[in-house]
C-alpha positions as a Markdown table, in Angstrom:
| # | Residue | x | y | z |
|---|---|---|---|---|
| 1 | Unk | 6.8 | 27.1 | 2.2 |
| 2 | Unk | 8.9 | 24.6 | -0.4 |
| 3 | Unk | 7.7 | 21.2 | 0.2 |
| 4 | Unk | 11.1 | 19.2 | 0.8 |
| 5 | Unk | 9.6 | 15.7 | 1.3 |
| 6 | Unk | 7.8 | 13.2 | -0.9 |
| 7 | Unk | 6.5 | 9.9 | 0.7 |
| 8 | Unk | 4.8 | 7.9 | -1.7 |
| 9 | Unk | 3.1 | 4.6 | -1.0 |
| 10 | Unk | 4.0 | 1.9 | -3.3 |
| 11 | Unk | 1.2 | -1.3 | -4.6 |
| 12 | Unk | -1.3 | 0.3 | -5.9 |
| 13 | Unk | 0.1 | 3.7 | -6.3 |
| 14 | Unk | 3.4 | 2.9 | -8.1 |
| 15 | Unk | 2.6 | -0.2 | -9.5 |
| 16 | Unk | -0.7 | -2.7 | -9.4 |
| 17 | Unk | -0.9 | -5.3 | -6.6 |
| 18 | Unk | -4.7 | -6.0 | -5.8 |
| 19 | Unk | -5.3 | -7.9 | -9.0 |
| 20 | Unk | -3.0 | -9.8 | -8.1 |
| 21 | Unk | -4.6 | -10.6 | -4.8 |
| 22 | Unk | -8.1 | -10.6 | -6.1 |
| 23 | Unk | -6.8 | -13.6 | -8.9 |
| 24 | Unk | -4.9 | -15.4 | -5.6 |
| 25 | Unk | -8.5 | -15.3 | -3.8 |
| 26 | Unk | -10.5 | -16.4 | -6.8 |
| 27 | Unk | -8.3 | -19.4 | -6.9 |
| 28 | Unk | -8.1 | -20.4 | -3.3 |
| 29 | Unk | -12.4 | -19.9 | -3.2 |
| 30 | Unk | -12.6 | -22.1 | -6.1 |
| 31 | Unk | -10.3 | -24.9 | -4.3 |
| 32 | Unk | -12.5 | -24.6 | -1.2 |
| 33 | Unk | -15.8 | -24.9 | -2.9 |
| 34 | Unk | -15.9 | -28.5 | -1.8 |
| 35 | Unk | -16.2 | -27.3 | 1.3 |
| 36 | Unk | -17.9 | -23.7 | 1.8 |
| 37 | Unk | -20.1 | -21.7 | -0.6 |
| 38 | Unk | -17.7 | -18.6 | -2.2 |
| 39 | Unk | -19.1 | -15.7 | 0.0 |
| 40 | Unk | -18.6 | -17.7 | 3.1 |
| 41 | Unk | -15.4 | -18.8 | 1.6 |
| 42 | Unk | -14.4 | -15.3 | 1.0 |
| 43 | Unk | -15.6 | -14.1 | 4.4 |
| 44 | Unk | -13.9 | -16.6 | 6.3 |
| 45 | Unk | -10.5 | -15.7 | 4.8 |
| 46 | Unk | -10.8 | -12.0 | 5.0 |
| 47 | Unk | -12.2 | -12.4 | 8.9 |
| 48 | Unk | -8.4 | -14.7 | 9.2 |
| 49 | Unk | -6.3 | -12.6 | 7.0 |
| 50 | Unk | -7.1 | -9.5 | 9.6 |
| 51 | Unk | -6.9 | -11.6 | 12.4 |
| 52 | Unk | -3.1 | -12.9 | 11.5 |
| 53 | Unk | -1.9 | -9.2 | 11.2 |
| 54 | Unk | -0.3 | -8.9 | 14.4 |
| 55 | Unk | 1.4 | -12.1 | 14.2 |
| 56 | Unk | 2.0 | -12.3 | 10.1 |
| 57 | Unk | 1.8 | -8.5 | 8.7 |
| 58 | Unk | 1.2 | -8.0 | 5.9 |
| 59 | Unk | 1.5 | -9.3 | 2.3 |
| 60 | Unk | 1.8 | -11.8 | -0.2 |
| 61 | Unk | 3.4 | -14.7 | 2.6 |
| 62 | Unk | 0.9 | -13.6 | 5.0 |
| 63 | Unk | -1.7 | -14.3 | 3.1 |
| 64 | Unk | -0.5 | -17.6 | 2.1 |
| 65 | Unk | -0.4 | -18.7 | 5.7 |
| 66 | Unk | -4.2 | -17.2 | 5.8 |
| 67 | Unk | -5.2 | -19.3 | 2.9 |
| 68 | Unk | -3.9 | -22.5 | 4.8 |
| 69 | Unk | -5.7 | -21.7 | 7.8 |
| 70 | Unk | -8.9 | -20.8 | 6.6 |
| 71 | Unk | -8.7 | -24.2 | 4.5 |
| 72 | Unk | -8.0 | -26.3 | 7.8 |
| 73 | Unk | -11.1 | -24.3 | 9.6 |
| 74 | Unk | -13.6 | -25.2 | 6.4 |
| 75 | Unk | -12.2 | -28.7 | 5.6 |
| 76 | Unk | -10.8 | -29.9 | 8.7 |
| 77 | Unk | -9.6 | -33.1 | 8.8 |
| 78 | Unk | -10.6 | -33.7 | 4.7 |
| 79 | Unk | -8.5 | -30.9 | 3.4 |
| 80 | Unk | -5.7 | -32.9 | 1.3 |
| 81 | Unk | -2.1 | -32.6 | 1.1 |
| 82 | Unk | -2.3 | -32.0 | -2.3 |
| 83 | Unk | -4.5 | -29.5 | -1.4 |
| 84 | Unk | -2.2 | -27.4 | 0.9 |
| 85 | Unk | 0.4 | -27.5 | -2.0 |
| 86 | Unk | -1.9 | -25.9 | -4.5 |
| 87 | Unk | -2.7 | -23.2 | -1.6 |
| 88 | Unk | 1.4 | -23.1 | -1.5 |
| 89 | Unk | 1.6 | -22.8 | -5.3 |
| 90 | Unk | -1.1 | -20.0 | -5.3 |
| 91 | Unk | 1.0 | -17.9 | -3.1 |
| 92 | Unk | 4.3 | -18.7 | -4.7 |
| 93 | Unk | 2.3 | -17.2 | -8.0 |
| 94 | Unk | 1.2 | -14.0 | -6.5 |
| 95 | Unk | 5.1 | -13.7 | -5.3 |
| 96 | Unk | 6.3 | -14.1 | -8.2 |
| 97 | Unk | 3.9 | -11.9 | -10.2 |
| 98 | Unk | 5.1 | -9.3 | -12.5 |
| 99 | Unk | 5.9 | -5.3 | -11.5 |
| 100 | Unk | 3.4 | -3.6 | -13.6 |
| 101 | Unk | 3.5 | 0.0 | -13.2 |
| 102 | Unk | 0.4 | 2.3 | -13.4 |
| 103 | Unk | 0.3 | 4.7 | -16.4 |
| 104 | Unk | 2.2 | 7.7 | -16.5 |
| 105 | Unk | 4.1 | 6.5 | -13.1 |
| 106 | Unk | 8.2 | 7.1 | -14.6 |
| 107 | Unk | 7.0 | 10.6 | -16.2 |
| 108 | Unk | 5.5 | 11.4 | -12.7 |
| 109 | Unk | 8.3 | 10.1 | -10.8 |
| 110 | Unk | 10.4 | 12.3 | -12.5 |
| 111 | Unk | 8.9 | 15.2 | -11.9 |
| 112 | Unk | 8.4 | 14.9 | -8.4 |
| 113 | Unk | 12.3 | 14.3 | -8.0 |
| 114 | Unk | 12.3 | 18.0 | -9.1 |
| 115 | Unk | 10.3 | 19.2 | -5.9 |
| 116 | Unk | 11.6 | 17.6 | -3.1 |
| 117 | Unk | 13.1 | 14.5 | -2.0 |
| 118 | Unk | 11.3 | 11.2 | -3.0 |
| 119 | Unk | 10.5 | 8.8 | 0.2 |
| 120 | Unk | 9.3 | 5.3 | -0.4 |
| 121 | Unk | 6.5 | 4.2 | 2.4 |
| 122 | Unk | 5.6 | 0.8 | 2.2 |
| 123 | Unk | 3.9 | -1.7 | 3.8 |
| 124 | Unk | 4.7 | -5.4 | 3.5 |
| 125 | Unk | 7.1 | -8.4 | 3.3 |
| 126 | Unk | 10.9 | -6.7 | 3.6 |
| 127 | Unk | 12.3 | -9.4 | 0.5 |
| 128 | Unk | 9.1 | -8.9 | -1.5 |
| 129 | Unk | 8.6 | -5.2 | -1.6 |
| 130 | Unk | 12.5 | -4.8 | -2.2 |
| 131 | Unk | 12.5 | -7.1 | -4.9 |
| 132 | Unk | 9.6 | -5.3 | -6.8 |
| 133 | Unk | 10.8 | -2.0 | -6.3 |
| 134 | Unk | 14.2 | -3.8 | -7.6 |
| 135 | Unk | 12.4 | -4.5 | -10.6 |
| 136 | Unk | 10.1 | -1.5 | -11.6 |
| 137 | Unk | 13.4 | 0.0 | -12.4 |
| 138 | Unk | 12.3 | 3.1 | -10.2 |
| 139 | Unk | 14.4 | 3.0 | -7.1 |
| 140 | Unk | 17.0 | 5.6 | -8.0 |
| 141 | Unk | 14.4 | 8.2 | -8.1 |
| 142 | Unk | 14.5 | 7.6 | -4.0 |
| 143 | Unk | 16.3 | 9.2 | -1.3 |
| 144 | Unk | 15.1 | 6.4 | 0.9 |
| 145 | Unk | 13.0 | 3.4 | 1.2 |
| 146 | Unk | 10.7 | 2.7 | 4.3 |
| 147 | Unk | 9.2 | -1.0 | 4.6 |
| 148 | Unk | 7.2 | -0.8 | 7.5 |
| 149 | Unk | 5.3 | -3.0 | 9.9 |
| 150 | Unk | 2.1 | -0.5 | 9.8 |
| 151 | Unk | 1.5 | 2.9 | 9.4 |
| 152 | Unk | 0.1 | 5.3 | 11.9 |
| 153 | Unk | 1.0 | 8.8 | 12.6 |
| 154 | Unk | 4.1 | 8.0 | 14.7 |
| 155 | Unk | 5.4 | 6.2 | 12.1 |
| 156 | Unk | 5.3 | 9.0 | 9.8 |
| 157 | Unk | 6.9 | 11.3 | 12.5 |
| 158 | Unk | 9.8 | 8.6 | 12.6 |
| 159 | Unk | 10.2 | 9.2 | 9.1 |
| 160 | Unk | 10.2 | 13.0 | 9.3 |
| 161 | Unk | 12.8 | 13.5 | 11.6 |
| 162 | Unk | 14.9 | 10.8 | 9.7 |
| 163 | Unk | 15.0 | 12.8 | 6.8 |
| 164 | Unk | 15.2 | 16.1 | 9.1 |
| 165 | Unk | 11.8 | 17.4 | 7.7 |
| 166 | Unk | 9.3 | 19.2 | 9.4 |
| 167 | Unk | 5.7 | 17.6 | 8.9 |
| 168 | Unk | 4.6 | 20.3 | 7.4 |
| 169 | Unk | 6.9 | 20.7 | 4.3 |
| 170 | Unk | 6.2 | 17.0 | 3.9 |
| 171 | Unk | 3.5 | 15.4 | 1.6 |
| 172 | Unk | 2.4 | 11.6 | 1.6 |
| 173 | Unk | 0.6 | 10.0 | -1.2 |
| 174 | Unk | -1.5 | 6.5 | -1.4 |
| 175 | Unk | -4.1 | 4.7 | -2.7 |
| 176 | Unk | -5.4 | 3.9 | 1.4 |
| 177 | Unk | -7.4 | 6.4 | 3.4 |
| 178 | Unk | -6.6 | 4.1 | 6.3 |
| 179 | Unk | -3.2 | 3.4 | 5.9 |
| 180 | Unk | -1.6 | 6.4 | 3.8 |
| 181 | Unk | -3.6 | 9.7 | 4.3 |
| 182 | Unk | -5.1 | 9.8 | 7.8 |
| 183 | Unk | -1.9 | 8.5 | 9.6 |
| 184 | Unk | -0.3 | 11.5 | 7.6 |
| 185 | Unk | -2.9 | 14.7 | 8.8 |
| 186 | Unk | -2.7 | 13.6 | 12.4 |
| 187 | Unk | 1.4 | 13.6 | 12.0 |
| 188 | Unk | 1.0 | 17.1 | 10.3 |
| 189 | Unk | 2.1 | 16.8 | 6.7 |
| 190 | Unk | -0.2 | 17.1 | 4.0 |
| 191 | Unk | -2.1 | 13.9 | 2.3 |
| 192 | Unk | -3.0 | 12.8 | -1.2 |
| 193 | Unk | -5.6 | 10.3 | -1.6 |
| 194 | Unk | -5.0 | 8.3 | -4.6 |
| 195 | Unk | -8.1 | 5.2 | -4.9 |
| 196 | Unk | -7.6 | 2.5 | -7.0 |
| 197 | Unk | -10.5 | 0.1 | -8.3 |
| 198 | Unk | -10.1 | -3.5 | -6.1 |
| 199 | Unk | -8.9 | -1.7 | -2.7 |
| 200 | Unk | -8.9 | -3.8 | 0.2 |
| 201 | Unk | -12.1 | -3.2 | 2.5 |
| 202 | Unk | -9.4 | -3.2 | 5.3 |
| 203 | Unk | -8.3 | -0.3 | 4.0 |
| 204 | Unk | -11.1 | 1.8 | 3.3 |
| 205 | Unk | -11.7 | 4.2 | 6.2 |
| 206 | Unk | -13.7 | 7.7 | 5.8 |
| 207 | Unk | -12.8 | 11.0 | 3.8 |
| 208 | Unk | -11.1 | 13.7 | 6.0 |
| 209 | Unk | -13.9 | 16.0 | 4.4 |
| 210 | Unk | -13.3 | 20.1 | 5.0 |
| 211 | Unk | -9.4 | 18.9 | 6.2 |
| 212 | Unk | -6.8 | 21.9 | 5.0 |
| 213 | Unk | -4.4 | 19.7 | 4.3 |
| 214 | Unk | -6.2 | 17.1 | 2.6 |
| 215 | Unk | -7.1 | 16.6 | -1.7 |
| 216 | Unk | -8.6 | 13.8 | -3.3 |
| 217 | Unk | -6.9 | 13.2 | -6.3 |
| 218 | Unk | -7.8 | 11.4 | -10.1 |
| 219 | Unk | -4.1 | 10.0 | -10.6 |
| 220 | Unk | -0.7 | 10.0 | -9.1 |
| 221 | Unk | -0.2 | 12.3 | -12.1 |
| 222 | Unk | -2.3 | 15.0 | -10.7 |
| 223 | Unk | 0.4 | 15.3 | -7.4 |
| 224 | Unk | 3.0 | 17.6 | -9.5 |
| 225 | Unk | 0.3 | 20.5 | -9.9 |
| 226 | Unk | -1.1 | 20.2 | -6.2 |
| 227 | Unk | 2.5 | 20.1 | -4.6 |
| 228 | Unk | 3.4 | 23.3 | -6.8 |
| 229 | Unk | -0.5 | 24.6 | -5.7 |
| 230 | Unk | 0.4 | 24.2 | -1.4 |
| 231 | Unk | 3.9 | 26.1 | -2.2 |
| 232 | Unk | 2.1 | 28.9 | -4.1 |
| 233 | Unk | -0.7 | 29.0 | -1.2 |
| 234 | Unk | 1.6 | 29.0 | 1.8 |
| 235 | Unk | 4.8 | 30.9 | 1.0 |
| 236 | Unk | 7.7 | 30.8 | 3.3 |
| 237 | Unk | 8.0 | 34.1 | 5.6 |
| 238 | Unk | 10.8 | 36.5 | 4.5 |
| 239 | Unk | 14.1 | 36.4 | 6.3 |
């Protein structure tokens, strides 16, 4: 049974993101220590940030708007306009941060356009997630680019019948167990957990454990050898 279809999650499996984020919060903590002690600080922001979700989605403008609101609940009526344009130049840096791709990302890419088509499955700001994958120099490796809202099972089915794939001769790879992985079993491909030091407690979720069609894996580099290791396990049935 070829595998046909590669979905691949992008920050923090193509390319780093939550530094970014982490450097953003440490900033906007340290401007609101006037006014709240960094873990509540911290807490306050994350409790917001998850909140705003459903209105905001996610990424870098969300969490800008999160950054001004938790500010106005701490400070009230003392937070400073000058204040609210350093949250504003805080986000406008972790916009504009560079595409920094994890090791051995091209080398893998490559390879992985050998076994079946390469599906981009993001999360994010539409703009900002096309402008980074503009600039990591990796889009032509793609057959397609999905910027989604979330990502739960029927979103990966929508995605399977676009590309006329059945779930199971499709593979999806990220750095979320939440996000990436699980939303993948229940549609029926197969899933590659991929963690990343920094990920977003939002994100964590548990381990699939004793799940056929789940593997844990070191680096995106190790997703060649398993793809080649399902297609060796599960041939296709003879005409």
């Amino acid at each position: 049974m070829p595998i046909d279809l590669i979905c691949l999650d992008a920050d923090d499996t193509l390319w780093h993101n939550m530094r970014f984020f982490a450097a953003a919060e440490e900033a906007f903590a340290a401007l609101v220590a006037p006014y709240a002690d960094d873990a509540a600080a911290r807490a306050r922001m994350q409790a917001i940030e998850i909140r705003n979700l459903r209105r905001y989605g996610y990424g870098a403008k969300s969490f800008t708007l999160s950054m001004i609101e938790t500010a106005l609940e701490l400070a009230g009526d003392a937070l400073a306009a000058a204040d609210v344009a350093r949250i504003l130049d805080i986000g406008r840096t972790l916009l504009d941060h560079p595409v920094e791709l994890l090791d051995g990302v091209g080398d893998t890419l490559e390879a992985l356009a050998g076994q079946g088509r390469l599906v981009l499955v993001t999360k994010g700001d539409l703009l900002h997630q096309e402008v980074k994958l503009a600039a990591s120099g990796l889009g032509a490796l793609f057959t397609g680019v999905e910027i989604v809202s979330d990502k739960r099972a029927d979103t990966f089915v929508r995605v399977f019948r676009r590309y006329g794939c059945a779930p199971e001769r499709a593979v999806m790879a990220g750095d979320s167990m939440r996000s990436d992985v699980l939303p993948a079993l229940e549609a029926g491909a197969w899933g590659a957990y991929i963690p990343q030091p920094g990920a977003w407690s939002h994100e964590v979720a548990a381990a699939p454990t004793g799940h056929p069609r789940f593997r844990q894996l070191a680096r995106l580099g190790d997703l060649p050898a398993w793809i080649a290791q399902i297609e060796a396990s599960n041939p296709s049935p003879r005409a």
